[in-house]
LOKOLPA-585382 format. One record per residue (C-alpha): y, x, z; residue number from 1. Coordinates in steps of 0.02 Angstrom, whole numbers, always signed. Each point is the difference from the previous one (the first is absolute). Layout:
BEGIN
R      y      x      z  nr
R      Y      X      Z NUM
...
END
This chain:
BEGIN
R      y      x      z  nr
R  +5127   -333  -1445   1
R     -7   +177   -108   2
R   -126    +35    -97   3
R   -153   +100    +51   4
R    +24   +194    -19   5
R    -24   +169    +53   6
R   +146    +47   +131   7
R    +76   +181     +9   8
R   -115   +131    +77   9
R    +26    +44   +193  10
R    -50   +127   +102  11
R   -144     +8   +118  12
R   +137    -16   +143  13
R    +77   -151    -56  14
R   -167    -79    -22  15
R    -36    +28   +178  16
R   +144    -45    +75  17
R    -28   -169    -86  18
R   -168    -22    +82  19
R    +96    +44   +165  20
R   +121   -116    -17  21
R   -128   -143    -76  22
R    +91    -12   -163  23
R   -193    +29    -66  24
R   -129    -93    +80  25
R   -182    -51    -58  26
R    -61   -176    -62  27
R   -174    -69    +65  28
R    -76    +74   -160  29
R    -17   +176    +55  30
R   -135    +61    +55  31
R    -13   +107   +180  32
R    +56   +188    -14  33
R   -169   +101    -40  34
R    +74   +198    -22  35
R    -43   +105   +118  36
R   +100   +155    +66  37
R    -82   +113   -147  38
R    +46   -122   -121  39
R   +174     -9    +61  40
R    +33   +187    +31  41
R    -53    +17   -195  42
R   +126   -123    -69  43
R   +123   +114    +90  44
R    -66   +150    -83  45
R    +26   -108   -149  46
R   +190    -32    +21  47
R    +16   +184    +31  48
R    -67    +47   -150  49
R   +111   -132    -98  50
R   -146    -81    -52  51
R    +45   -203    -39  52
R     +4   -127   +115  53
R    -86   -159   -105  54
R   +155   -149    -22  55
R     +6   -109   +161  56
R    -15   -182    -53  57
R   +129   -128    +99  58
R    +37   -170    +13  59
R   +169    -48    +56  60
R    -20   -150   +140  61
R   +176   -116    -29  62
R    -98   -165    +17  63
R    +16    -66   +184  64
R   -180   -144    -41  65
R    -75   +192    -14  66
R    +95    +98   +158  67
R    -75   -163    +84  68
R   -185    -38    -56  69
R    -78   +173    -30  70
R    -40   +143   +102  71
R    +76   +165    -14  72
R    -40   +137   +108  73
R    +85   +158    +47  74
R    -71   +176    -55  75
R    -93    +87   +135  76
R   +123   +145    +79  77
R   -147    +59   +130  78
R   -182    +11    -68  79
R   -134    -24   +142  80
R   -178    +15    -55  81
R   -117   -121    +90  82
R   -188    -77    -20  83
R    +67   -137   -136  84
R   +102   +134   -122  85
R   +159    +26    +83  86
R   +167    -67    +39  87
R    +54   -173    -85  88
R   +150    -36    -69  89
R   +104   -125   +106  90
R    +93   -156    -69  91
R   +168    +14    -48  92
R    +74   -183    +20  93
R   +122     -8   -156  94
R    +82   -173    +47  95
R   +179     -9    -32  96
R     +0   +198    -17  97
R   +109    +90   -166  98
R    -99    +25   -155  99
R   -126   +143     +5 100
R   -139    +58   -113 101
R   -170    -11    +24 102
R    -98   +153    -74 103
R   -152    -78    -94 104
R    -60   +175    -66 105
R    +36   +168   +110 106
R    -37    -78   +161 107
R   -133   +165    +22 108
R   +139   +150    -36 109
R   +132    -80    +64 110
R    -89    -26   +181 111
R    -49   +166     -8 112
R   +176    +84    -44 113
R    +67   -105   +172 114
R   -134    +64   +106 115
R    +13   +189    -69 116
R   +190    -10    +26 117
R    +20   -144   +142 118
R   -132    -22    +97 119
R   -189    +70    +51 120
R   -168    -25    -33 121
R   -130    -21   +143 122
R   -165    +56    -37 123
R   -161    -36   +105 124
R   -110   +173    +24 125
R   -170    -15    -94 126
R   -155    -22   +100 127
R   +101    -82   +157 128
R     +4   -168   +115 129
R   +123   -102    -94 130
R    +42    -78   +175 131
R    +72   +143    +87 132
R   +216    +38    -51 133
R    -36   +174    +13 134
R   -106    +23   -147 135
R   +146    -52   -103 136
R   +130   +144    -82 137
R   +137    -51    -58 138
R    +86   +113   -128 139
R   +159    +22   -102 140
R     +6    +80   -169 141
R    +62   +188    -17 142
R    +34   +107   -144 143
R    -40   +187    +32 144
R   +170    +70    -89 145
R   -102   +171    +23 146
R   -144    -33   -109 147
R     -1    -22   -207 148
R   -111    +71    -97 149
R   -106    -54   -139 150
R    -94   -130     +7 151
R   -158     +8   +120 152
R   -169    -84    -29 153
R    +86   -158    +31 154
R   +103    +33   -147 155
R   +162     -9   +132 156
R   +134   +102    +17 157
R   +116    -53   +127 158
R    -90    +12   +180 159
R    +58   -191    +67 160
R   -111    -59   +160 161
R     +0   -135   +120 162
R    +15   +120   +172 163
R    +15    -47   +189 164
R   +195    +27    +61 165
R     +3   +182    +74 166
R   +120   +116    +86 167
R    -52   +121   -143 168
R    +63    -96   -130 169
R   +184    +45   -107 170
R    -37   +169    +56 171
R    -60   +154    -94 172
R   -172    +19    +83 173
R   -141   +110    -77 174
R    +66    -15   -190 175
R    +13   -181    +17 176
R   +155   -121    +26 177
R    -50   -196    +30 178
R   +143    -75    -63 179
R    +20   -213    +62 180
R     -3    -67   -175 181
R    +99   -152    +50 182
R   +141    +95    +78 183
R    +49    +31   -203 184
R    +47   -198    +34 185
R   +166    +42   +111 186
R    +49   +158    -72 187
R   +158     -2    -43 188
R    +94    +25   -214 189
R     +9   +185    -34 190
R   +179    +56    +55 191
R    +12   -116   +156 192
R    -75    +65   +170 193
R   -186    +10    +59 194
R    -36    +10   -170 195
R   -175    +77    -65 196
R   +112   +190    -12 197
R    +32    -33   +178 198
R   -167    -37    +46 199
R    -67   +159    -91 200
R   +121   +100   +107 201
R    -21    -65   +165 202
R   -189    +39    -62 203
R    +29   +159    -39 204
R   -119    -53   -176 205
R    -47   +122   -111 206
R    +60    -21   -196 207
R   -171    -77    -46 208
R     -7   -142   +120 209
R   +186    -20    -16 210
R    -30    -27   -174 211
R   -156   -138    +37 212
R   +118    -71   +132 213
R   +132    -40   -160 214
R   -154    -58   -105 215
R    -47   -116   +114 216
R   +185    -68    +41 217
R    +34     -7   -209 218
R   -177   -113    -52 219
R    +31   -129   +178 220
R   +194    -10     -6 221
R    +54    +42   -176 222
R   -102    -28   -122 223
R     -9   -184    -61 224
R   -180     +7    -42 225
R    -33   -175    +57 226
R     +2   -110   -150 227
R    -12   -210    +35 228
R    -27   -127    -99 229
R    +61   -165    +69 230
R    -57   -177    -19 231
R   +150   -132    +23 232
R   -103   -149    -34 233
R    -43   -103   +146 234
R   -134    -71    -98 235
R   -156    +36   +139 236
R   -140     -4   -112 237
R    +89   +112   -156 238
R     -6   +138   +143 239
R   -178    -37    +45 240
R    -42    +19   -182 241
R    +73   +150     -3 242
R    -72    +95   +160 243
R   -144    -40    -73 244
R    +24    +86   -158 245
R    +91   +144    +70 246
R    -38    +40   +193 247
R    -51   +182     +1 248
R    -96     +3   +158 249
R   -161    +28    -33 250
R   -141   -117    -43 251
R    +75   -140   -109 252
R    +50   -168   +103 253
R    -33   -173    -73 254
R   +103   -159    +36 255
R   -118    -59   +111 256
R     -3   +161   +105 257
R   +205    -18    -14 258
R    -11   -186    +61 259
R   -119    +42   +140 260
R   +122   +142    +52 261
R   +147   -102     -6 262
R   -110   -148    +95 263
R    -39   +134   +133 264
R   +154    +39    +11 265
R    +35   -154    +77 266
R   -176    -56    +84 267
R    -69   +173    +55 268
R   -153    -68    +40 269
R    -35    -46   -164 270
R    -74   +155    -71 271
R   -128    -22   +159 272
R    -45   -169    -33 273
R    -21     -7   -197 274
R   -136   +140    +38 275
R    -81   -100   +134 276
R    -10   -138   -103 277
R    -83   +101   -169 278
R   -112    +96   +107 279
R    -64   -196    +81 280
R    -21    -63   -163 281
R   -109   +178    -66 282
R    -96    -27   +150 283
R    -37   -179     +3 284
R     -2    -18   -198 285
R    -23   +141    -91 286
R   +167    -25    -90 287
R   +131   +124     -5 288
R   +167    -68    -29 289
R   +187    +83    +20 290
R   +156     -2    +47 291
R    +49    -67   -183 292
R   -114   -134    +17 293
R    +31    -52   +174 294
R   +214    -15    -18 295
R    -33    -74   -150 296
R   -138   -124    +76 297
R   +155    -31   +125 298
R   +138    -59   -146 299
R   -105   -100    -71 300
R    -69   -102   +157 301
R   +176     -1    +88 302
R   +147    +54    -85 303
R    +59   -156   -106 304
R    +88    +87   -139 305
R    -36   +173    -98 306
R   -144   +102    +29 307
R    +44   +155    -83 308
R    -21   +162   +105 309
R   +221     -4    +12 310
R    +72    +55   +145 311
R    +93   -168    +42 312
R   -171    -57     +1 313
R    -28   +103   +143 314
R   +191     -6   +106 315
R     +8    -29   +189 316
R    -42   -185     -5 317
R   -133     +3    -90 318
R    -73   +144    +81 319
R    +15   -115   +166 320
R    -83   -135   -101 321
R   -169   +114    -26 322
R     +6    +49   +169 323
R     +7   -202    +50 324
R   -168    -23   -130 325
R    -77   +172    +26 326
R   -137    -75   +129 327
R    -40   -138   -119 328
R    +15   +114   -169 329
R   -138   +110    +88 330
R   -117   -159    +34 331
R     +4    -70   -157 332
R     -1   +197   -108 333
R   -169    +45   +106 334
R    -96   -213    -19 335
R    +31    +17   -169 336
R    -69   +129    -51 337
R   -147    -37   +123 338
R    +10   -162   -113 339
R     -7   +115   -143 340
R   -145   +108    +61 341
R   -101   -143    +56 342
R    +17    -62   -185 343
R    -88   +148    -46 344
R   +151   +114    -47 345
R    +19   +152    +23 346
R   +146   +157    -12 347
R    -82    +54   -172 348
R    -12   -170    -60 349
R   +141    -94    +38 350
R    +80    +63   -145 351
R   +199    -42    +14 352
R    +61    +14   +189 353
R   +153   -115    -22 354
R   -123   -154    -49 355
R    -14     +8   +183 356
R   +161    -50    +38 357
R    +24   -163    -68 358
R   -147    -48   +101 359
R    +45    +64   +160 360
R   +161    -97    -30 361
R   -103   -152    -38 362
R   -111    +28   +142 363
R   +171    +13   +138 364
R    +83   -151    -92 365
R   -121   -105    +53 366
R    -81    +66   +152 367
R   -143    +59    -78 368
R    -17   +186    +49 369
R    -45    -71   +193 370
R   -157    -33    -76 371
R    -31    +68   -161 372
R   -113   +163    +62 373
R   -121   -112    +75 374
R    -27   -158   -137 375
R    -59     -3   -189 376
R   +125   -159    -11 377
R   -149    -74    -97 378
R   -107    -92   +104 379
R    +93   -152    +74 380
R   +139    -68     -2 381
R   +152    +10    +10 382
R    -16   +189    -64 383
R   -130    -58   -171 384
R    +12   +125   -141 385
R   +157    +90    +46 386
R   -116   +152     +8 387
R    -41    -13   -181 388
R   +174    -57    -83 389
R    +55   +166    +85 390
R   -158   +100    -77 391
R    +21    -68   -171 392
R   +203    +40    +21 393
R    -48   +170    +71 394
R   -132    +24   -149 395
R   +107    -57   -143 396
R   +148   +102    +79 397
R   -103   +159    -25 398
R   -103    -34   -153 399
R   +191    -35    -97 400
R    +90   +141    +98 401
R   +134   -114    +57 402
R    +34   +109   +132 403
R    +34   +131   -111 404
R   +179    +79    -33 405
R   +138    -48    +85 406
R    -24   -153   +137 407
R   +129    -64    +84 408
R    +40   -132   -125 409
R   -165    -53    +38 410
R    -34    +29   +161 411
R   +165   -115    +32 412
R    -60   -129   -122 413
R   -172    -29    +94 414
R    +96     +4   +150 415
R   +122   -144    -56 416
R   -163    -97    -77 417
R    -87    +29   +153 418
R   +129    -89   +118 419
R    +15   -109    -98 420
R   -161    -64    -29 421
R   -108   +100   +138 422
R    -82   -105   +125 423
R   -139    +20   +133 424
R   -125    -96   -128 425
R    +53    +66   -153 426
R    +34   +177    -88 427
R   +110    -27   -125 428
R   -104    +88   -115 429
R    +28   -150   -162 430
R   +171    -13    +27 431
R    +17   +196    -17 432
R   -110    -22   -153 433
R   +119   -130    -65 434
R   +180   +106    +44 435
R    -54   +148    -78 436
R    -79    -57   -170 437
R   +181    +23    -93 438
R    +27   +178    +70 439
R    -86   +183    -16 440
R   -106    -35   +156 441
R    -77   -127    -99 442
R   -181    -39   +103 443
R    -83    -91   -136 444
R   -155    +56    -81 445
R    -17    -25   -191 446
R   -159    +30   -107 447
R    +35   +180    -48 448
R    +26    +48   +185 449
R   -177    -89    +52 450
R    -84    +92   -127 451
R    +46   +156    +60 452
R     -7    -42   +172 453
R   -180    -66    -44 454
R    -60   +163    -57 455
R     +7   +101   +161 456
R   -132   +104    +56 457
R    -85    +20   +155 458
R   +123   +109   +130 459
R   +132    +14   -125 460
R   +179    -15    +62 461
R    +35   -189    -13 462
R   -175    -79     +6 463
R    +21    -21   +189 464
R   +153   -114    -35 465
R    -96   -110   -111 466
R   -144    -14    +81 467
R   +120    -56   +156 468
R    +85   -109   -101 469
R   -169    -94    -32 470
R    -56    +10   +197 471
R   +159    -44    +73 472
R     +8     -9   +208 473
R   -133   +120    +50 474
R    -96    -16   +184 475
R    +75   +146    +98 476
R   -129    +26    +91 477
R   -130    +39   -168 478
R    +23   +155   -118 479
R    -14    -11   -163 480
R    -38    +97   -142 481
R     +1    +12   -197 482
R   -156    -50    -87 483
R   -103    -38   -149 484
R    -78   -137     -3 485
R   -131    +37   -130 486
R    -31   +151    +90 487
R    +63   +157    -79 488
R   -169    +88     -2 489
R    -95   -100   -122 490
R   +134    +39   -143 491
R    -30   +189     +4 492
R   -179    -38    -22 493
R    -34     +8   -190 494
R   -183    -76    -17 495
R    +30   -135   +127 496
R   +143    -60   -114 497
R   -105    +24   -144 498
R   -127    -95    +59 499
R   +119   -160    +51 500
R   +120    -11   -157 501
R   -112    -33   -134 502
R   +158    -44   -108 503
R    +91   +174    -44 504
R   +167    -90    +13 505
R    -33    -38   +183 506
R    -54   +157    +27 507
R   +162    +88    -54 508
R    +92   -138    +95 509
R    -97    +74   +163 510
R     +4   +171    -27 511
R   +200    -12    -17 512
R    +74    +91   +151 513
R   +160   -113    -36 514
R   -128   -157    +20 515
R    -93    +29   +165 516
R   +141   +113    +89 517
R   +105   -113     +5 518
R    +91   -121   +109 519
R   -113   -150    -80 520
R   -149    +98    +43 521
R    +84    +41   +181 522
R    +43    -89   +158 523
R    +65    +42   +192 524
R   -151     -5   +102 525
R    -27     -1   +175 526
R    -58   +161    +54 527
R   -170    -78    +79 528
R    -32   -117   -135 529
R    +43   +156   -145 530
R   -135   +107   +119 531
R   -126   -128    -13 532
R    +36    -26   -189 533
R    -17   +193    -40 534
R    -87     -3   -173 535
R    -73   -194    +40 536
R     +8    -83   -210 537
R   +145   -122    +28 538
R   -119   -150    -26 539
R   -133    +51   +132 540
R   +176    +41   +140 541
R    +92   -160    -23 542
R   -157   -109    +28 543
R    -12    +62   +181 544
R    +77   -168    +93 545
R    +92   +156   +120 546
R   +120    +33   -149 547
R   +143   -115    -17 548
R   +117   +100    -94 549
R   +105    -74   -147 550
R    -39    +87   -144 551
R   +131   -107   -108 552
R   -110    -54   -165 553
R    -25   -182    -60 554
R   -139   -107    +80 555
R   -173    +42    -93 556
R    +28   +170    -66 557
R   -146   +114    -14 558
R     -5   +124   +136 559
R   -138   +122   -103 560
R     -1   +151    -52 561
R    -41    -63   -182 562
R   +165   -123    -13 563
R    +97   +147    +39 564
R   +129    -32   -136 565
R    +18   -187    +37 566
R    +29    +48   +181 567
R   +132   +106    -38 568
R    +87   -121   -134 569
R    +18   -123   +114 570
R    +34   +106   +155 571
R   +153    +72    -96 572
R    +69   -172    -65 573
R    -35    -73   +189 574
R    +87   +146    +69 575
R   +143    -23   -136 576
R    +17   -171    +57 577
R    +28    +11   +180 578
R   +118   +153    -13 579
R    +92   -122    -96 580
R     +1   -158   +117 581
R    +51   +136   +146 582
R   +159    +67    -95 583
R    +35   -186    -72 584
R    +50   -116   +157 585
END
C-alpha cells in the first residue's frame, strides 16, 4: 500500500472523464447535491477567471470486504428538480469491480463540472403544479463567447447560463453566440481536425469570442488545476475522521450525521423512521432525543461488540440487524421515557441523556418495556422496589456526573453488569455500586460530598436529585413539588423570630439562609398536600391524620417552630444516613 499523498494535478477534463467512466464514485457519507444552476454557472465563471479550485480529497477503494459491504453511488449526470430536492444519486454496486476512488470531499464541484459539461439540469417553473411534465425545463449550460466585460452586480464576468436547446444557438444572433459548454469535452488537440480554430471558422467568430472560445478550451482541457489528495488506507473509520474534519460542504457534519448517511445509504427508510420515532417520543414525553442517541441506544442494546460511532459498526449486516429490531427499538425508546416522565422527569431535568440507555437496555433484556409506562414496579410483587433502585441509580448518576465526558466505556460496562445480573425482580443497581467503586465512575458518596450535597437550596440545580433520592418511586399519577417544610414565610419575618428564639444563638441559627433553605429544611411534596400546607407552621400541618408523608427525622423530634435547630440537626444527620444506606448495598 503507498503512503497517503497529494497526486499530480489534472485537468478539469480528466476529472470528468473519470466520473464518466466511474473511476470516481461517492461513498454513503455524502450528502445529496444542493447547488443550484446559479451556483453552478458561478463556479464556471470561477475557472474562467483562473480562480482555484479547493484540493479534492480521495480515497483509493483496493479492499474487496469494502467494494462489498458499503454503498457507493454514482454522481448525478442529469439533475431533475422535484418536491423532495431533486435527483438522487443511484448505487453503484462495486463487487468484484477494479479499484476506484471514492471522493470524500468535492462531491459538490465535481457534480456540478459533469452536469455543466455532460449532462443537464431540469428545473421546475416557480409558482406551478409539480404534477404536470410540462412545467419542467430542462436546460444545458452555455457560455456566451460574445459577452465579457467587467464584472456586473453579480461580480461575474463570463455570461455562463443554463438555457433551453434552440435552433438559435452556435450562431451569431443579436451580439450574442450561445456556445454548448460541454461540446469543449470532444474537441479535438490543437493541430488535429475539428479543432476549436475549426470551429471558429465554420462560425465565422469574431477575434473576441474566438479568443473566449481558446480560454475556455485552455482552463477545461489544459490546465491541470485539479489538485487531489489521496487516501490509500482502507482503514474505514481514519476516512470518517477525516471527512469530518475536512468536508467543505457547508454546515459542518458530525459522525453521527456521517453514520446515519452511510445507514441510509443502505436502509432508505431510515432517515423517515428515526424522525417518526423522535417526534413520538416529543409528543408523548416531552423528551427530545437524536439521531446520536438513538444509533447509539441501538449498539448498546443489540450489537454485541463495540459501540463506537465506526463505520464497521454500521456495514450492511448490521444495518439489516436494526432494521430486524427497529419495531422493538421504537417500543421500548418511547415506554421508557414514558417510564421516565411518569417518574416525574422531565427534558430540562433529566440531566445526562445517555443514562437513559442503560435502562432501556435493562428494560428489553428482561421484558420489561411491555409494561414499564403503565406500573411504578413498587407496589406488588414480583416488580417491588425496582422503581426506586433505578431512581437512586438515576439520582446518584446525575448528582456525581457519571455521565459526563466520554461514555462508551460506561455505557458498555452497565450494559455487561446489566446482563449479567438484570432480572425482572431486580435492578442491578448494588452490583453496579459494587463494579464501579475501583474506577472514575466511582458511585459512592463520602462525607465531603454529603456535605455539599446537603447544602442545596431550594430550586437550585441539583436539589431535585436529592430530594428524589430521598422519595424514591413516585405515584405517576400525583405531582409533586419542592417545599419547605417550616414554611418559608415565617423566616423573613423579623419580630416573629424574635419573639420565638429567646436564645441569640438560635436565633442566628434561624435566620441563616444556608439553615432553612436548604434540603434539611425541604422536601418533594405532593402538589395538593404542598397547597394545603401553604404557610401552615410544620407542627400544626403534620398533625392533620390526611398527611402521611415521610418527612425522614428520628421518632420524637420536635416539630415547632422553637426547636428549629434541633429539627434541622437531626434532619441533616437522618438525611446523611439514608443517602448512605442507598449508595451502600
Amino acid at each position: 500500500m503507498t503512503e497517503n499523498r497529494y497526486e499530480q494535478p489534472i485537468t478539469i477534463h480528466e476529472a470528468v472523464e473519470n466520473i464518466h467512466k466511474r473511476q470516481y464514485l461517492l461513498p454513503g457519507i455524502q450528502r445529496h447535491f444542493t447547488w443550484d444552476t446559479e451556483r453552478i454557472e458561478r463556479l464556471f465563471d470561477s475557472i474562467m477567471r483562473d480562480y482555484p479550485i479547493n484540493t479534492l480529497m480521495l480515497w483509493h477503494i483496493t479492499d474487496p470486504e469494502l467494494k462489498r459491504n458499503y454503498q457507493f453511488y454514482d454522481f448525478i449526470r442529469n439533475f431533475e428538480e422535484n418536491r423532495s430536492g431533486g435527483t438522487r444519486n443511484e448505487i453503484c454496486s462495486t463487487t468484484g469491480q477494479d479499484d476506484f476512488d471514492a471522493v470524500i470531499d468535492g462531491q459538490q464541484r465535481l457534480t456540478s463540472l459533469y452536469i455543466g459539461l455532460m449532462g443537464s439540469y431540469t428545473a421546475h417553473k416557480k409558482n406551478k403544479s409539480w404534477s404536470k411534465s410540462g412545467n419542467f425545463i430542462k436546460r444545458k449550460l452555455y457560455l456566451n463567447l460574445m459577452k465579457a466585460a467587467d464584472s456586473n452586480e453579480d461580480n461575474l464576468i463570463y455570461e455562463f447560463k443554463f438555457r433551453e436547446p434552440s435552433d438559435a444557438d452556435e450562431k451569431l444572433n443579436d451580439g450574442d453566440f450561445w456556445f454548448p459548454v460541454g461540446n469543449i469535452m470532444a474537441m479535438a488537440k490543437p493541430g488535429e481536425d475539428n479543432d476549436k480554430d475549426d470551429y471558429a471558422d465554420d462560425h465565422q467568430l469574431p477575434k473576441a469570442a474566438r479568443k473566449m472560445l481558446a480560454r475556455l478550451y485552455r482552463v477545461i482541457r489544459e490546465e491541470h488545476s485539479i489538485v487531489c489528495y489521496r487516501q490509500n488506507d482502507q482503514e474505514p473509520d481514519k476516512v470518517l475522521d477525516i471527512f469530518t474534519r475536512t468536508n467543505s460542504g457547508g454546515v459542518p457534519l458530525s459522525k453521527s450525521d456521517l453514520i446515519m448517511a452511510i445507514a441510509t445509504s443502505s436502509w432508505p427508510e431510515l432517515r423517515e423512521k428515526v424522525e417518526t420515532l423522535t417526534k413520538d417520543v416529543w409528543n408523548d414525553t416531552g423528551f427530545s432525543i437524536s439521531n446520536d442517541f438513538i444509533l447509539k441506544s441501538f449498539l448498546v442494546i443489540y450489537s454485541p461488540g463495540s459501540i463506537r460511532f465506526k463505520m464497521k459498526n454500521f456495514d450492511q449486516p448490521q444495518i439489516k440487524n436494526l432494521q430486524e429490531h427497529w419495531a422493538e427499538l421504537a417500543e421500548v425508546t418511547v415506554h421508557t421515557f414514558s417510564f421516565l416522565k411518569n417518574q416525574n422527569f422531565s427534558n430540562d431535568s433529566f440531566r445526562a441523556k445517555n443514562a437513559a440507555i442503560p435502562l432501556m437496555y435493562y428494560f428489553q433484556e428482561t421484558g420489561l418495556y411491555q409494561t414499564c409506562a403503565k406500573t411504578t414496579f413498587s407496589t406488588k410483587e414480583p416488580t417491588a422496589g425496582i422503581t426506586t433502585d433505578i431512581i437512586h441509580w438515576l439520582t446518584i448518576s446525575f448528582l456525581k456526573n457519571i455521565f459526563s465526558g466520554q461514555t462508551d466505556k460506561l455505557l458498555r460496562d452497565l450494559h455487561d453488569i446489566i446482563k449479567q445480573y438484570g432480572t425482572n425482580r431486580h435492578f442491578p443497581f448494588s452490583e453496579i455500586i459494587r463494579e464501579f467503586r475501583t474506577t472514575n465512575k466511582n458511585y459512592t458518596v463520602d462525607d465531603d460530598f454529603l456535605d455539599q450535597i446537603l447544602d442545596y437550596r431550594y430550586q437550585r440545580p441539583g436539589t431535585e436529585y436529592v430530594l428524589r433520592l430521598l422519595q424514591g418511586a413516585i405515584n405517576p399519577e400525583l405531582n409533586y413539588e419542592q417545599d419547605h417544610l417550616h414554611p418559608k414565610s415565617v423566616f423573613g419575618n423579623k419580630k416573629e423570630l424574635e419573639a420565638t428564639f429567646t436564645n441569640n444563638e438560635d436565633l442566628k441559627f434561624a435566620q441563616d439562609e444556608a439553615n432553612w433553605n436548604s434540603i434539611a429544611n425541604l422536601q418533594l411534596l405532593e402538589k395538593i398536600s404542598n397547597i394545603d400546607k401553604s404557610n401552615t407552621p410544620l407542627a400544626q400541618w403534620a398533625s392533620n391524620p390526611s398527611v402521611s408523608a415521610n418527612l425522614y427525622i428520628p421518632e420524637g423530634t420536635s416539630l415547632e417552630l422553637k426547636d428549629f435547630r434541633a429539627f434541622i440537626e437531626a434532619r441533616r444527620s437522618a438525611i446523611r444516613r439514608m443517602i448512605k444506606e442507598a449508595v451502600t448495598q
